[in-house]
Each structure stands twice: as C-alpha cells, then as structure tokens.
N, C-alpha and C positions, 0 to 999 in steps of 0.2 A: 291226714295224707302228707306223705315226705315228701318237698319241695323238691325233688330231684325226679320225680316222676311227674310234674308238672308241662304242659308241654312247652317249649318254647318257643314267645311271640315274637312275630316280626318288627325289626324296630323300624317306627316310622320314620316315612323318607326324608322330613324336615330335620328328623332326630340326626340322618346322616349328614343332609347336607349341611346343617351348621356345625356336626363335628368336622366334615369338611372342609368349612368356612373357615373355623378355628383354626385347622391345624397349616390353613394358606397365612391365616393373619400372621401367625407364629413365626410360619416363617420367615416372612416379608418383613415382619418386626424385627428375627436375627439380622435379615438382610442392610434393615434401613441400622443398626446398629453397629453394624461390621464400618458402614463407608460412613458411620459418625465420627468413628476413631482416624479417620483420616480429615486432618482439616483441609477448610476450603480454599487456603494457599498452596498446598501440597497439591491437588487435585488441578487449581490454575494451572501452576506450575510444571504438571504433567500434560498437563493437556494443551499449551498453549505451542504454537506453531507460526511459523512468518505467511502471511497471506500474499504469493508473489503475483504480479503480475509484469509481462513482458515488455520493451517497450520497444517499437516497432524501428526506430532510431538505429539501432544496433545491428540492425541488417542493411542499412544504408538505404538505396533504392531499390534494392530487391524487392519482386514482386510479393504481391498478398498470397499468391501462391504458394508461394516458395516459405513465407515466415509464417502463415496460421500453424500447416504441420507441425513445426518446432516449437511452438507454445507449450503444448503440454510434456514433451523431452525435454524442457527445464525445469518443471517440476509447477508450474503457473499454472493459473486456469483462465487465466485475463490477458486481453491485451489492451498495450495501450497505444494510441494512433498518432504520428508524428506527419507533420504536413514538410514542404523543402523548409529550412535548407536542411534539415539533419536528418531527414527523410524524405516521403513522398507519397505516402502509405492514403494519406489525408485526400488530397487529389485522386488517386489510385481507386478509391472508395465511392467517388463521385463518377468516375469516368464507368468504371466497373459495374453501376448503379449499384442502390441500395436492395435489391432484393438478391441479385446474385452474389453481394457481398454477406449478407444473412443468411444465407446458404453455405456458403464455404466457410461461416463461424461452425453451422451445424453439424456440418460433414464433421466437423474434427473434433466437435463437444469443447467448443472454447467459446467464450461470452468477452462481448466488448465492454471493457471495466472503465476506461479510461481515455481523452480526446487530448493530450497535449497541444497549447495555440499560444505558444508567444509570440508569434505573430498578431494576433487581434489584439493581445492584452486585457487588461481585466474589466474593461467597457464596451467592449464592442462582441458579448458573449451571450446573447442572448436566442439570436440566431442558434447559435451550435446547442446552445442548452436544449433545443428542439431533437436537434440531431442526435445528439449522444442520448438522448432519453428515448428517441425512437427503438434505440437498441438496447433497453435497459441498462446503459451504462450511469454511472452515477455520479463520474468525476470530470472534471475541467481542471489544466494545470494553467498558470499564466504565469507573468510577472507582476512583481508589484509597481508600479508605474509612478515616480514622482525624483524631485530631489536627490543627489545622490551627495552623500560625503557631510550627513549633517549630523551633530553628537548632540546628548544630554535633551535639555530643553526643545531645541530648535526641533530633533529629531522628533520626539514627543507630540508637539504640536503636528507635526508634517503625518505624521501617523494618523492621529487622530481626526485630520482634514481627510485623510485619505478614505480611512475606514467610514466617514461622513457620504461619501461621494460613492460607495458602494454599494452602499443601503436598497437601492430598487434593481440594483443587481442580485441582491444577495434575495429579495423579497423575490424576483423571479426565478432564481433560480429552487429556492422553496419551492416553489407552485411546478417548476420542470421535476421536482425530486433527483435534484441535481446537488451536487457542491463546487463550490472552488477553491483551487485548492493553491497559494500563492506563493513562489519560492522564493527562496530568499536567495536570489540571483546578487552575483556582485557590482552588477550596474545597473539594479535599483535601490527602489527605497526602504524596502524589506529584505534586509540583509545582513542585519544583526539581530544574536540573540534578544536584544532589547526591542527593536523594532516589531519582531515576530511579537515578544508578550505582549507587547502594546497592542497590536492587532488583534490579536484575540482578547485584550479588555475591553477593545474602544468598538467590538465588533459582536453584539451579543446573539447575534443569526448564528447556529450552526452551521448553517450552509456556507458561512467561508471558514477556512482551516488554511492549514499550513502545506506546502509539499518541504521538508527539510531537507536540505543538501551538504552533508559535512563537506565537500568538495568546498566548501565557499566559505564554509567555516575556519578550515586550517589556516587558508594564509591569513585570517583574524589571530593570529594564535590561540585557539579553543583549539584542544586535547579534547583526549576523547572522554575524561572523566566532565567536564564542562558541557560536552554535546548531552550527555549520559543526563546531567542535572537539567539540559534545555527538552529533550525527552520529558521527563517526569512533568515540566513547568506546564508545557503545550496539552498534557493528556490526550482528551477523544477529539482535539483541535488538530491534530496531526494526522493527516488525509493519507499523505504520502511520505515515504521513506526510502534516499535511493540510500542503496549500498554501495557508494562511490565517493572514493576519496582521491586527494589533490595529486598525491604523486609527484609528475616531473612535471605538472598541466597538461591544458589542452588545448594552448594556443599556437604553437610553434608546432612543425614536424619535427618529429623526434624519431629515432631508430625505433622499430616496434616495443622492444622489448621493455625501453623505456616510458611508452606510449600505455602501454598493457600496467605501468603501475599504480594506474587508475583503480583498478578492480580490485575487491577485498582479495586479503591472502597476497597479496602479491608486495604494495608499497608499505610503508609504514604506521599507519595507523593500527589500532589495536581496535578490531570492533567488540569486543567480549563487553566493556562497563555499558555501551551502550544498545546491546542486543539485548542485554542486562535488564537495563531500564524499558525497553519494550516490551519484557514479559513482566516486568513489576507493574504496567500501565495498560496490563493485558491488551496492549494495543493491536487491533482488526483492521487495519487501517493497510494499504497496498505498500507490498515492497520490490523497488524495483532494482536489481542489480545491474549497475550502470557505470558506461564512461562515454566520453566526448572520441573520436578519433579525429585526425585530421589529413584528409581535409573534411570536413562534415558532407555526409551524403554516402561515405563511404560503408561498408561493414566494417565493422572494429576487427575481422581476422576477413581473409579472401571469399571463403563460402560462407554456406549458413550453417552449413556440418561445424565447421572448425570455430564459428560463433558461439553455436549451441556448446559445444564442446567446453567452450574458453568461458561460460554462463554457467554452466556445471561445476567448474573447477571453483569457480566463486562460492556457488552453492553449498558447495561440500565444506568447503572454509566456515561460511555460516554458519551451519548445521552444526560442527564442531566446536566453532565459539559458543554456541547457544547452549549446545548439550555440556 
C-alpha cells in the first residue's frame, strides 16, 4: 500500500506542546542574545536617572498645603521636612497631626523621603528616627558636630572620636531602618573632602553616610573635577546630593538675581564632571536641588508657582549636563 493513502494521525498534544515550548525557548534565547550585545555599562548608563527629592526649605514657611502639590511638578517624588529657621514644615506636621498629614502625602501620591534637623544634631535623633520611619522615610540630615578649623592629624583623630560617639546612634538608627546622613556644613567638623573619607572609614554602619554640599566645597577651592573624584571616594556612602552651589553666598542680602546664583545653571560651577561621577557610582541616593535665601524662612522666589518654576529651570540644566 502507497504511504500516501495512509490516513493521517493526529500528532500528540505533548508532541505540540513542546514544539511550542521550543519554538518560546528560541525565541527568548534570540531575545536574551539581542540585550547580550549591549553591555551592562551601556544599559546603566541608559537607565540611570537623578532620584529628586524636594526640600520643604525652599518654600519658606508656606503651608504643607501649598508645597505637597508642587512636589511632583518638579519632577520628585519625596519630600524632605525642614523645621524653623529655614522652614516650618517640621512643626507644621506636628500641629497638623500626623494622620492628616498622611493624608495630604496620599492625596498627591508623594512619600516622606527625608526629615532635615540641624537643629537636634547628630545625638539627640533618635526620637525623630521613630518619626520619620513612622512615614516610611528613611533619611535624617544633621550636622556633624565637633571642632571646627582642624587639619591633617589633629583632624583625623577628631573624626575618628567622632564617628566613636555615634556608634548607638547609628546601631538605632539600623533597628528605625533609618539613616543619617551628615553634611559637611562649614561650621563643623565634617567639612572637608578628608574629614567625610574619614567618616566613612572610621564609620563601618551604613546607616551613616554623607549629605554632600558643593556649596561648602568651593570656597575650599574644590572645582568641580575634585567634587567629581570626592563622588566616586564616598560611593553608596552618599545619602544625599544638593545640587547647590556657592554663587555670590548666602549670608548677606543680595539683589535676587545675585541671590539666585546659588542654583545650577545659573552661577559658575560646571555640574557635567560631577553628575558624571553620579552615574559612573550609579548612585540612588536623593538629590536635592537647592539654595539658602535670605532671610531664611523665606521662599527662594515670592510664590510657590515661581519656586517651582525657578526648580524646574534647575532641573532642566541637570537633565542636560547628564544627558
């Protein structure tokens, strides 16, 4: 009998579905083949984005009302809480209670990233470590607290005392699923490039990191290829990043315009080497676009429109150095 008058059997359903199977592996194999040829620095690279968060400072004493809105119009998803003098937001929170204040995060789909307290300093933060964890936030900003104007040695030592004395801060702030994060303010003790590394060697808790402020950098004369190498030094130690530089300062009143050259894009520093260095240290860490106005308490422009606004312009500068 001719095979072709044979009748034709059904192939079995396992027979299809593992040619089915195959013909998924096949593909998925092109697929996982295609994105092999792209390395996983190109891909960083692509992918890697500033993580803003706002900080409350910047609206002066304007209400919580008034600046949740504005949060995510600057491109944020966090805010960060500033108590007087450079705000009020902190009190504001308190007075407002905490559940109505967890409400109007919800309303607007914004989360509390961040509790600025130079005022308690970096002992007296355990308390707030409750608070800001109540809200899933996960940062503390402070000062570093000691000595001021010491070099080499002496500096080294005072570091080291320091980062000693923070040990059951840093052990509770662990247990909050907190961190602190310590600026290098120019009237403490953490406020050179060197004092930061120190801190981070003499300090082996993750839970404390850095907030860096090129503002405090420049009049050290660090440029911005030096900020760029103290990025890379710090890594996943660097909590926080304002994008705020020295300008004209921010101690004196100054005409605005000169006041405004705090903000990237605007005065002279060059942020590209070091925007640079935060996507070579893929750094996840908050970035806050930031100035001082004066008198403190103020909005850095008259509303919160022309804030947001003046936050934006910043933004877009970044955006462009980065890309």
């Amino acid at each position: 009998m001719n095979d072709k008058h044979l009748p034709r059997l059904a192939k079995p359903k396992n027979f299809i579905e593992n040619r089915l199977s195959r013909r998924r592996f096949l593909a998925h194999t092109a697929i996982g083949t295609a994105c092999t040829t792209v390395s996983p620095s190109a891909l960083a690279k692509r992918k890697f984005k500033l993580n803003y968060i706002l900080s409350s400072s910047m609206y002066g004493t304007l209400s919580l009302e008034e600046i949740i809105p504005e949060v995510r119009k600057t491109g944020a998803t966090s805010i960060d809480i500033w108590p007087r003098v450079h705000g009020n937001q902190r009190e504001q929170m308190e007075k407002m209670g905490h559940e109505a204040f967890s409400a109007l995060l919800r309303r607007h789909n914004v989360r509390l990233g961040c509790i600025t307290r130079y005022d308690l300093g970096p002992f007296k933060l355990q308390t707030e470590m409750k608070t800001c964890a109540k809200f899933a936030g996960d940062l503390l900003i402070c000062g570093g607290s000691g000595p001021r104007g010491l070099k080499g040695a002496e500096l080294k030592k005072a570091v080291k005392r320091f980062a000693e004395q923070l040990k059951p801060h840093a052990a509770a702030a662990e247990e909050s699923k907190v961190r602190i994060g310590i600026e290098n303010h120019s009237s403490n003790l953490i406020n050179t490039p060197d004092s930061m590394k120190w801190l981070i060697e003499f300090s082996p808790s993750k839970s404390i990191g850095i907030a860096m402020a090129p503002y405090h950098l420049e009049p050290q004369g660090q440029d911005a290829n030096d900020m760029a190498n103290l990025v890379k030094a710090l890594g996943d130690r660097l909590l926080m990043f304002y994008a705020w530089q020295h300008g004209m300062g921010c101690t004196k009143k100054l005409p605005k315009a000169q006041e405004l050259l705090q903000m990237p894009g605007r005065g002279k520093l060059d942020f590209t080497p070091i925007l640079s260095a935060l996507r070579s240290i893929n750094y996840s860490g908050y970035t806050s676009i930031f100035m001082h106005p004066v008198p403190r308490g103020i909005p850095i422009l008259p509303t919160a429109s022309k804030t947001t606004a003046e936050i934006n312009r910043a933004r877009s500068y970044l955006e462009k150095s980065l890309g």
